[in-house]
C-alpha positions in Angstrom: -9.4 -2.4 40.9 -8.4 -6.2 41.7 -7.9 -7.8 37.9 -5.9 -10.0 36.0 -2.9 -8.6 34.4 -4.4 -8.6 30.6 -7.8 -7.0 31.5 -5.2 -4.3 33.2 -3.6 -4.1 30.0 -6.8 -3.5 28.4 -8.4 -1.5 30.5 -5.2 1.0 30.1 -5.5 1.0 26.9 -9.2 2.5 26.8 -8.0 5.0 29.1 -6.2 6.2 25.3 -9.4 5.9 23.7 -8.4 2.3 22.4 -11.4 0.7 21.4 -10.2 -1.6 18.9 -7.1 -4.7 18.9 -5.7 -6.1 16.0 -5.6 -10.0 16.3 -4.5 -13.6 14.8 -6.1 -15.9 17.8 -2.9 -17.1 20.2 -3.3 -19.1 23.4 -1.1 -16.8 24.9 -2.9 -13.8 24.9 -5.9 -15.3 25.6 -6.3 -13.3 29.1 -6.1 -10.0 27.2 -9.1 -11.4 24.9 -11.0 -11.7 28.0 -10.1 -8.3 29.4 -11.1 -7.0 26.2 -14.5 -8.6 25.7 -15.5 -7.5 29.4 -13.7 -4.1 28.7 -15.9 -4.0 25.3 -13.2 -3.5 23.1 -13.5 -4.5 19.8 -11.5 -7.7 18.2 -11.0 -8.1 14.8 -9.6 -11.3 14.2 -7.0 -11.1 10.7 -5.5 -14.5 9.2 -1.8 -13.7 9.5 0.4 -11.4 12.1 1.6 -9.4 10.0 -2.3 -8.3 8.8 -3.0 -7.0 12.2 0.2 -4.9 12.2 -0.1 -3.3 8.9 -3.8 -2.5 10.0 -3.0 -1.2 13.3 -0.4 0.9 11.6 -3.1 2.5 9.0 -4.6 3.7 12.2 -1.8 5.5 12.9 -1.5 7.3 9.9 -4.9 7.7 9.7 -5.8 8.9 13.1 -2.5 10.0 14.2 -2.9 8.0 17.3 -1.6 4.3 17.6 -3.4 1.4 16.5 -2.9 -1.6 18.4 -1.9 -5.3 17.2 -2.3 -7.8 19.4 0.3 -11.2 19.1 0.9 -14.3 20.1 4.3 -15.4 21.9 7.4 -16.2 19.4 6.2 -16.8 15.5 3.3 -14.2 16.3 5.7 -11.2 17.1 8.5 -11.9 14.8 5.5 -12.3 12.0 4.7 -8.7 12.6 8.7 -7.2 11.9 7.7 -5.5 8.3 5.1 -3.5 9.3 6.8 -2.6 12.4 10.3 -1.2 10.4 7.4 0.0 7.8 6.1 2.1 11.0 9.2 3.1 11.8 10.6 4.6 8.7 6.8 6.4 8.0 7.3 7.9 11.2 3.2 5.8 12.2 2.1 6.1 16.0 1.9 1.8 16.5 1.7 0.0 19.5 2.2 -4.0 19.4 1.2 -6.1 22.3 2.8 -9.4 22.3 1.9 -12.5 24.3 5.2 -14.5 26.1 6.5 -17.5 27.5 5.8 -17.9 31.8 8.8 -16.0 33.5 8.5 -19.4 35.8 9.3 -22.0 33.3 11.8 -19.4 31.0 14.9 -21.6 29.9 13.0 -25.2 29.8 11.9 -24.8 26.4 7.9 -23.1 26.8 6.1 -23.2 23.8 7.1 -20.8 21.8 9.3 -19.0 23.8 11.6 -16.4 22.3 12.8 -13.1 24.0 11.3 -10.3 21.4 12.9 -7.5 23.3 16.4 -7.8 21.3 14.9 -7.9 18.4 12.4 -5.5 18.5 14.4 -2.9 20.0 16.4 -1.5 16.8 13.3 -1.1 15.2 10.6 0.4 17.5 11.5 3.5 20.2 11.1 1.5 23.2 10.8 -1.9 23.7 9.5 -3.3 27.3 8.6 -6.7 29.0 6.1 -6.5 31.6 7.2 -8.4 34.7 4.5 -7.8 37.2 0.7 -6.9 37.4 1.8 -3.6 38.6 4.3 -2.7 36.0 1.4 -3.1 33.4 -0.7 0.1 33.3 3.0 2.2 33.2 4.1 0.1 30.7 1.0 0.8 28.4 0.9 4.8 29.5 4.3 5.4 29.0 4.6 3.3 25.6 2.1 4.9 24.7 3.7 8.8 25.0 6.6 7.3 23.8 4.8 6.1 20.7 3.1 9.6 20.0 5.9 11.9 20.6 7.4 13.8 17.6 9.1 11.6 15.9 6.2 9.1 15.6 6.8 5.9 15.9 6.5 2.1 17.0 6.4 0.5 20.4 6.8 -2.8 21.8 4.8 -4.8 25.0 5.0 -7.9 25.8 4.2 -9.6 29.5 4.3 -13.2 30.3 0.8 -15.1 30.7 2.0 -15.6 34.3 2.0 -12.3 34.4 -1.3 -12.1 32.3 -3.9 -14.5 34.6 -2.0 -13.0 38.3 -4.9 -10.7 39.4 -3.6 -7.7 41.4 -5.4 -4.3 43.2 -3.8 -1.3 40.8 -4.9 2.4 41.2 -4.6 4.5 38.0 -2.2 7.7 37.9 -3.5 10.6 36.1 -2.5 10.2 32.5 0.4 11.9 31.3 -0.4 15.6 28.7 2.1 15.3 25.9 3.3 18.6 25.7 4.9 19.8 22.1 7.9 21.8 21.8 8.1 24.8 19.3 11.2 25.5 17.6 13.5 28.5 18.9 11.7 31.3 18.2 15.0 32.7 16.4 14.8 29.6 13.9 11.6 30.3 13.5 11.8 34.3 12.9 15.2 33.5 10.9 12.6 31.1 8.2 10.1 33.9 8.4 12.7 36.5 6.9 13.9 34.0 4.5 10.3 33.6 3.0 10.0 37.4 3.5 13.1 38.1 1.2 12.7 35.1 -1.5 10.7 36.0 -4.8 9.6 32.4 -5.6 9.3 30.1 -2.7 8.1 26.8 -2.5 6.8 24.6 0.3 7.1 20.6 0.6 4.8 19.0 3.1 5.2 15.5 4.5 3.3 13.1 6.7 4.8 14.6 9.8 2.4 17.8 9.5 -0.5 15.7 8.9 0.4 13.8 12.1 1.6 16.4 14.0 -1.6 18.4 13.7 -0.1 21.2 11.8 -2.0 21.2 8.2 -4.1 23.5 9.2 -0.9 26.0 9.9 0.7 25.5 6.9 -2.2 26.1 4.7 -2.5 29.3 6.9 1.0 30.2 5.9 0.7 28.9 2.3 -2.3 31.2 1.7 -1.1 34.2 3.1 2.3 34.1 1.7 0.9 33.0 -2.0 3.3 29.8 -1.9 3.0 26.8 -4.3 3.2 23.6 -2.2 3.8 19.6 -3.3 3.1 17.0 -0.8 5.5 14.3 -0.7 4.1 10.8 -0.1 1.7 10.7 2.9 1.5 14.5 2.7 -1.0 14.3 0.6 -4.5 15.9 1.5 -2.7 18.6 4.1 -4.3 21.2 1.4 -7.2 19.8 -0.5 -6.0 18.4 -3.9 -8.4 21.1 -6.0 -6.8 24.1 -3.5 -4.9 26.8 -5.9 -1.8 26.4 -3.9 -1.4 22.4 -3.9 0.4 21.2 -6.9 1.6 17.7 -7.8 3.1 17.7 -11.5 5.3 20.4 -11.9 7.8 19.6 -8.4 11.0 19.5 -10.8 10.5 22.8 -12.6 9.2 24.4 -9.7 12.7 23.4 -7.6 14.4 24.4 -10.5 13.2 28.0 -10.7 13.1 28.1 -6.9 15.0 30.5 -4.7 13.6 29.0 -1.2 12.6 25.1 -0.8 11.0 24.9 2.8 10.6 21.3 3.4 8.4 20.4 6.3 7.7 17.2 7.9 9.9 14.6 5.7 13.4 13.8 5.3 15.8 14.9 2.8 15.8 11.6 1.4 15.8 9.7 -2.3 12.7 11.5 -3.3 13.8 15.3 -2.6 17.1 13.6 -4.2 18.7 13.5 -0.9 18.7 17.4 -0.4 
């Protein structure tokens, strides 16, 4: 298909079931508003950066596939850091597609030109400029595996409106299956006897089994094994809050009494009183 650069963008985006961008208005990624209008994809139009991000990352948790936020060039990325780190330390499937200064004038002072890629690198998985048409539907596919790979996570775009307007002829590859690894089946049988032997076990469940996919396992698991089980932060709702299992009040005595803690999906961090 001969297009410009952004409706390439755009149009490998749908190809993940995108159907909805993230905006604040921002002359340079005006050519991926107009791939999106003729692509039909939906733009919802926020007052500051920073909304868009935080929106496309409720997606994420929501969906457990990426939300995208679409941003201007300098001010507009940079305006969109907290809800990327906030992304990155919930563990939220996020994709953020900024705008950029021409590769042609890059040095002279462009409006707005900054180079996001340092600074969005410590805080996303990947990080990636797009410097040619045919770099752009790669860029999208593989950010977006990147960005739904166990750990979850933010990713970072950005591509030049050069790059944007230059209409090229790209063929699609097959998209890529994301394929999820089970633990060693000895870890896994070596937890198994643990539960087996233990007389009051307990289960904590974090937003990784919710975005993983894996709620309906461990309520599997929690029923047949008769296990009380507290969901920490965005765990909550991987058993129904009225199921006989799922507690919420009672975490402290129930760790104190406890001969097993199986914590699944979240870190041993300041809320599990770091372990």
């Amino acid at each position: 298909m001969n297009l410009p650069g952004g409706h390439h963008l755009v149009k490998a985006l749908t190809r993940h079931g995108v159907d909805t961008l993230f905006t604040l208005s921002g002359g340079h990624v005006f050519p991926i508003y107009d791939g999106a209008v003729k692509e039909g994809v939906r733009l919802l139009d926020v007052r500051h950066e920073q909304t868009a991000a935080f929106a496309a990352e409720a997606v994420g948790k929501l969906t457990g596939q990426p939300g995208v936020a679409v941003v201007t060039a300098g001010p507009g990325v940079t305006n969109t850091v907290s809800a990327v780190v906030a992304a990155f330390e919930n563990g939220s499937p996020l994709m953020v597609v900024g705008g950029r200064a021409p590769a042609f004038r890059w040095g002279q002072g462009s409006l707005q030109e900054f180079d996001h890629v340092p600074l969005m690198t410590p805080i996303t998985k990947s990080a990636h400029t797009v410097t040619s048409v045919p770099d752009t539907v790669d860029a999208v596919d593989s950010a977006w595996l990147t960005a739904t790979t166990p750990k979850q996570g933010p990713v970072f775009i950005d591509a030049g409106v050069d790059v944007q307007v230059s209409p090229a002829e790209l063929a699609y590859p097959e998209l890529q299956t994301r394929v999820l690894e089970a633990a060693p089946l000895e870890d896994i049988e070596a937890l198994a006897e643990l539960i087996d032997r233990s007389r009051r076990p307990v289960i904590v469940a974090g937003s990784a089994v919710q975005l993983a996919g894996a709620h309906r396992q461990v309520q599997r698991l929690v029923e047949a094994a008769s296990i009380p089980m507290f969901a920490n932060g965005l765990g909550r709702g991987t058993l129904p809050a009225d199921h006989p299992n799922s507690f919420s009040r009672a975490r402290s005595v129930a760790f104190k009494s406890a001969d097993l803690v199986v914590v699944v999906g979240t870190p041993l961090d300041f809320r599990l009183g770091f372990g």
